[in-house]
Structure formats: C-alpha cells, structure tokens
C-alpha positions, 0 to 999 in steps of 0.5 A: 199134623205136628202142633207143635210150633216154635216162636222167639219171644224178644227178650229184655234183660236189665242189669244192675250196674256191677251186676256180677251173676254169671249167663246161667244165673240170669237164664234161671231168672229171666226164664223164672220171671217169664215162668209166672207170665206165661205158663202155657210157654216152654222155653227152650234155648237161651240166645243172649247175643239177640235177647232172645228165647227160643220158645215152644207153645205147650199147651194142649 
C-alpha cells in the first residue's frame, strides 16, 4: 500500500509594500519558514495563483 499521501496546505504571503524579490525569492523563504514548523513536510510545487503548496508528508 503507498503511504505516501499528498495534501495542499493553504499558504499566506504577506508582502512589504515595494517588496521587490522575485517568485524564487519568496518560495525560498515561505518554504524556509514552513521548514522550521513543520519538518515531517516535503514541499513540493509552489501554485501562487492559490497561495498554496503542494506538500507530501515524510514522514516515516
């Protein structure tokens, strides 16, 4: 039986007004912060358009 399961976790970016950092900057760090949170979490594709990662429970 496959384990692995795949979920979205909603996702809220909040940007400084001017905030200049480009999509790969605030992956890094919304992926970064969610990091520290939540470790057991592998996130996998990043869909901004909904705020969202896809994300794959790891663990074992």
């Amino acid at each position: 039986m496959d384990e692995k399961q795949q979920l979205v976790v909603p996702v809220e970016v909040r940007l400084r007004q001017g905030f200049s950092g480009s999509t790969d900057q605030i992956e890094k760090n919304v992926r970064e912060t969610i990091a520290q949170q939540c470790p057991i979490i592998r996130l996998g594709p990043v869909d901004f358009s909904k705020n969202s990662f896809l994300c794959q429970n790891v663990e074992q």
